[in-house]
N, C-alpha and C positions, 0 to 999 in steps of 0.2 A: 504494500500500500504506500501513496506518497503523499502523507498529509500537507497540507498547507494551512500556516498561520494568519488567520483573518479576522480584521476588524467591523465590526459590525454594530450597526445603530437598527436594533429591535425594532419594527413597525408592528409585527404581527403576532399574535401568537393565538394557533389553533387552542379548540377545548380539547382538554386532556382525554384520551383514546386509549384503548386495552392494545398492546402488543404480542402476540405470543412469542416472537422473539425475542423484545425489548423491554417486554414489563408495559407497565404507563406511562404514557412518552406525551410529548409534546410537539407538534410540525408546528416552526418557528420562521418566518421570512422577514426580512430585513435589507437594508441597504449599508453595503460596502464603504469600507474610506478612500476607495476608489471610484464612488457613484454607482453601482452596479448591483442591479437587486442579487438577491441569494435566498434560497430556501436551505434552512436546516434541518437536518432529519436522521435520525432519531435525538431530539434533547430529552433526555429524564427529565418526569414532573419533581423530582426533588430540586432543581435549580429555580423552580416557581411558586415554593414553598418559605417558610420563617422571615425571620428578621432580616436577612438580605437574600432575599430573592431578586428574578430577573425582573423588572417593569417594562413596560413597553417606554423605549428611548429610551434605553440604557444603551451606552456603547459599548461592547463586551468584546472579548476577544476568544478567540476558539481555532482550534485545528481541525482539519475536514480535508476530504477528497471528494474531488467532483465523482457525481454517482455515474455511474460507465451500464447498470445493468435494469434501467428501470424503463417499464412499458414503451412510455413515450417519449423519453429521450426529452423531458425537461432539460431545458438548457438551463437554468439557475437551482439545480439542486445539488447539493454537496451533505456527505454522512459525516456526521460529527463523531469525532475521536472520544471515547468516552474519559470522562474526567477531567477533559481538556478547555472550558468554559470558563474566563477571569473577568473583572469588571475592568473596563479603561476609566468610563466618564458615566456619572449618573445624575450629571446638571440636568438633562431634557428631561428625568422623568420624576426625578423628585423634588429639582430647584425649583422655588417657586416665591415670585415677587410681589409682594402686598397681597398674599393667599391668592396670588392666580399663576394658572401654567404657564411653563415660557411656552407660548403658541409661536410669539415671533421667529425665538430661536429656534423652534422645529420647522417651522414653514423654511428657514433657508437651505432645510436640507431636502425637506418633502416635496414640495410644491414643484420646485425647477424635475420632479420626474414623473409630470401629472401628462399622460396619454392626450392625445386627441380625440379618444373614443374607443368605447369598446370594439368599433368594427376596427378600427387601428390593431389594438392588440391581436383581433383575431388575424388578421392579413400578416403581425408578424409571426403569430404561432405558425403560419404554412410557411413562412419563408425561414424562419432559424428555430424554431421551436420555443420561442419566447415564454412564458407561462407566468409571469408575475408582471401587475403593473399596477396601476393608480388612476383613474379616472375622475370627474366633476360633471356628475348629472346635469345637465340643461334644466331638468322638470323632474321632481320627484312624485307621482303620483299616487302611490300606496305603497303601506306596510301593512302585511298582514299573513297569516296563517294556513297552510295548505290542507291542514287539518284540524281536528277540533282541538281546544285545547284544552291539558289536562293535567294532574301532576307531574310535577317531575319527579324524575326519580332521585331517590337518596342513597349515601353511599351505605352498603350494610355491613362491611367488613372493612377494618385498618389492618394495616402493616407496617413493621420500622423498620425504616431502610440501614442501612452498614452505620450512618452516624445518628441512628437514634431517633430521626425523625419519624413521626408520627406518619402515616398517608392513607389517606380513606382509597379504599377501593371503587373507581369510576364508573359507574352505569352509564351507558352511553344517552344525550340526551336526543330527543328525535328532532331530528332536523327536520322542522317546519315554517320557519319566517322565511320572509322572503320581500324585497321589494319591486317595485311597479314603478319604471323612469324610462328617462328621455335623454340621452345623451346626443352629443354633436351630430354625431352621424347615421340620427335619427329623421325622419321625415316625421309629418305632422300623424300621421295613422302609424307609425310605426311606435313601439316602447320594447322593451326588454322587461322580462320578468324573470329574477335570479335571486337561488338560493342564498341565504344571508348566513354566516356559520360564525360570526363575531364574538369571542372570547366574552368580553362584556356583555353582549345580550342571552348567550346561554346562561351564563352565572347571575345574572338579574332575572331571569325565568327561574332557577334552579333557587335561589336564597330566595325573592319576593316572597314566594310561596306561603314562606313563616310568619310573613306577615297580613298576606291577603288570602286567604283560603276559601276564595271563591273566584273560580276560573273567567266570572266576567269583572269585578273587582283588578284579580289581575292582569287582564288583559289590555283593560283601562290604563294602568298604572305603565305599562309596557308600552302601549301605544303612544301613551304621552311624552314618554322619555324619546324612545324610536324613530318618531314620528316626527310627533307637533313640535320637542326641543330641537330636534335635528335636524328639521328646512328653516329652524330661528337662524341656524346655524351656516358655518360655508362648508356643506356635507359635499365630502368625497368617499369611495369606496374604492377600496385594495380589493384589485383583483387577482383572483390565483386560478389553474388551471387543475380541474380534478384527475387525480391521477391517473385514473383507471379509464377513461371517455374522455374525447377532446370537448369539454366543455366548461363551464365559465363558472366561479363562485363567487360572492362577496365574500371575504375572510376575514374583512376589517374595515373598522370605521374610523375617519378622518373630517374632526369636524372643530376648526377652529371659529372663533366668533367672527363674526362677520367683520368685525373692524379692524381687526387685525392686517397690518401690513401684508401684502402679498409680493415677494420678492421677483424682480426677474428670471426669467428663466435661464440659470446658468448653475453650471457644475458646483457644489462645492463640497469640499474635502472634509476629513475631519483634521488634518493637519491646518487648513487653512479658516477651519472656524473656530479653531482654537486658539487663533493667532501662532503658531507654532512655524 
């Protein structure tokens, strides 16, 4: 194997998944201090566990080799070295000025790799096998549920990993959101309708629960967050490519306030946002 040492600013991170080769794992995507998206796979869920786990924008560091044996020949997927995950910088995900996010400071890294449209990405999947990217909906016109909704499930079994850590054993949650939008390279009859798989809104499906135990209660409470907080918003969605079918997910959501600076579109490093 030829690993390679890569720095990485966390964007994404799938809900945790049963492995039978890897245990509970985490599919993690992210962008490079090179610019360059990257999918990681397999990260153990104990890196997204205690008092210093991984947040989304954190910049971390890791060893990996590009994946040489998988279906479709994603171009941004690389298998992480186990053990091998350190923090560089974790100003984007925990710094935070007068109790607010730095939005600004992640918009200079996120923004400048926001697609022209879903049908863009798709045109580059046929041409280099592209499979991760960022878009900015035109029109967001629904969020909602391909089935009914219902509890979620709870974990019924823990286990402690090699240093002690506690880890509930994951029930897979069902993958049923989804949004209703209009992107660029959409016509006026034309929208997309694509599965939503967002870290954050399974886990507000999964905890709400405890608090609204009645599935239209919370679905109210979901919608509003999902929804109505997030066209207040400048919502974009990360998109990734399902592994198994050429086809399209939301895996994450990207939604700075509206007033937030919007940088131009240009490369930048993590060497050069750190003034370094």
């Amino acid at each position: 194997m030829t690993w390679e040492k890569k720095r990485v600013l966390v964007t994404v991170k799938a809900y945790p998944e049963k492995s039978k080769k890897h245990g509970i794992v985490v599919c993690t995507a992210g962008i490079t201090n090179t610019g360059d998206w990257i999918r990681l796979y397999p990260m153990p869920y104990t890196v997204f566990l205690g008092a210093n786990k991984i947040h989304r924008y954190d910049w971390i560091e890791v060893e990996c080799e590009k994946v040489t044996d998988e279906k479709l020949q994603r171009k941004e997927s690389y298998r992480v070295r186990d053990g091998s995950v350190s923090f560089v910088d974790r100003s984007l995900s925990l710094g935070k000025i007068k109790g607010k996010a730095p939005w600004e400071k992640r918009n200079e890294l996120v923004i400048p790799k926001v697609a022209t449209s879903l049908e863009f990405l798709e045109d580059q999947y046929y041409n280099d096998r592209t499979s991760l990217g960022l878009i900015k909906p035109r029109e967001v016109i629904d969020f909602f549920t391909r089935e009914e909704l219902k509890q979620p499930p709870e974990p019924k079994e823990y286990q402690r990993s090699l240093d002690n850590q506690v880890i509930p054993i994951i029930d897979a949650i069902p993958h049923i959101f989804a949004y209703k939008f209009r992107c660029a390279g959409c016509n006026e009859k034309k929208f997309h309708d694509i599965m939503c798989e967002d870290w954050e809104l399974f886990e507000a499906y999964r905890s709400w629960w405890k608090n609204y135990q009645d599935v239209k209660i919370l679905w109210e409470k979901l919608h509003e967050k999902f929804f109505d907080f997030m066209i207040r918003h400048d919502l974009h969605f990360y998109m990734g490519m399902y592994s198994q079918q050429p086809s399209w997910l939301i895996i994450g959501l990207y939604y700075p306030p509206k007033e937030i600076p919007i940088p131009a579109k240009r490369p930048v490093t993590l060497g050069n946002w750190m003034g370094t």
